[in-house]
C-alpha positions in Angstrom: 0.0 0.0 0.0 2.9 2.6 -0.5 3.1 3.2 3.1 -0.8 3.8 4.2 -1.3 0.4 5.5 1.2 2.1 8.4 0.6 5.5 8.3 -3.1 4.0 9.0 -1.7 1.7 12.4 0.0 4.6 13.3 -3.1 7.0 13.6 -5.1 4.8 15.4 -2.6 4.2 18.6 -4.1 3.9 22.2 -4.4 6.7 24.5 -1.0 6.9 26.3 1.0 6.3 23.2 2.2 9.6 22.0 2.9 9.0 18.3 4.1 12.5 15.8 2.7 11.2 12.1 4.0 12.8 8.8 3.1 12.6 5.6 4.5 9.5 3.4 7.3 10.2 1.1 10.1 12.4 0.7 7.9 15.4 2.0 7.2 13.3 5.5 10.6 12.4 5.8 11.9 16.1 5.7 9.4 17.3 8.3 10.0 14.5 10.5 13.5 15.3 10.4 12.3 19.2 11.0 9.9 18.3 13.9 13.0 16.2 15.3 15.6 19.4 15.2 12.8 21.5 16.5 12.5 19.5 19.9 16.5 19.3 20.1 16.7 23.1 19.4 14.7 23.8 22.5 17.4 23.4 24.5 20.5 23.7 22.3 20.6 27.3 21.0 22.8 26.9 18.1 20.5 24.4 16.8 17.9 26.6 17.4 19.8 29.0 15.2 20.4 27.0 12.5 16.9 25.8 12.4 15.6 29.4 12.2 17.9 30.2 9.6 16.3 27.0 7.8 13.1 28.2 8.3 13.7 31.9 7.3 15.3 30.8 3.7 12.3 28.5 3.0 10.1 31.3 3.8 12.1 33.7 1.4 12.1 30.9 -1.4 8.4 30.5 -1.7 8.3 34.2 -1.6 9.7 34.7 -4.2 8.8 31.6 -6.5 6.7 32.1 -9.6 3.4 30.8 -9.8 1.9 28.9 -12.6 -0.2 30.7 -14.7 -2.7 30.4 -17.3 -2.5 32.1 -20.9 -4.4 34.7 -19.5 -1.4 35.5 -17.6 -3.6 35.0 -14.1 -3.4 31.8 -11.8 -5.3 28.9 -12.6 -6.1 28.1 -9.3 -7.4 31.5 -8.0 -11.2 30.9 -9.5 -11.5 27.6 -7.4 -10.2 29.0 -4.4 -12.7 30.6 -2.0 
């Protein structure tokens, strides 16, 4: 099942079995490994640091991406969203 047949066990643990799920693929596997850094950087400032610098060049990159557009030259998506 790609990875839903334990993505789904996962979901459905007991109360008393603190479990963090992710999404499956690469994208899961990067914020796991974010949400990981984040609880080390609480108590390691240079971590913390490094982790906001992360976060800050993310931010700046999907700032300044280019969306898709249509021929129109507007976005495709902007009519469905609402």
């Amino acid at each position: 099942l790609s990875g839903q047949d334990s993505l789904l066990s996962i979901v459905q643990m007991p109360a008393g079995v603190p479990v963090a799920t992710f999404a499956i693929g690469e994208a899961g596997a990067t914020n796991a490994a974010l949400f990981a850094v984040s609880l080390l950087a609480v108590t390691d400032p240079a971590l913390s640091n490094a982790l906001d610098a992360y976060r800050f060049a993310r931010r700046e990159q999907a700032a300044n991406s280019i969306l898709p557009t249509d021929e129109s030259g507007k976005d495709p998506g902007a009519a469905r969203v609402r």
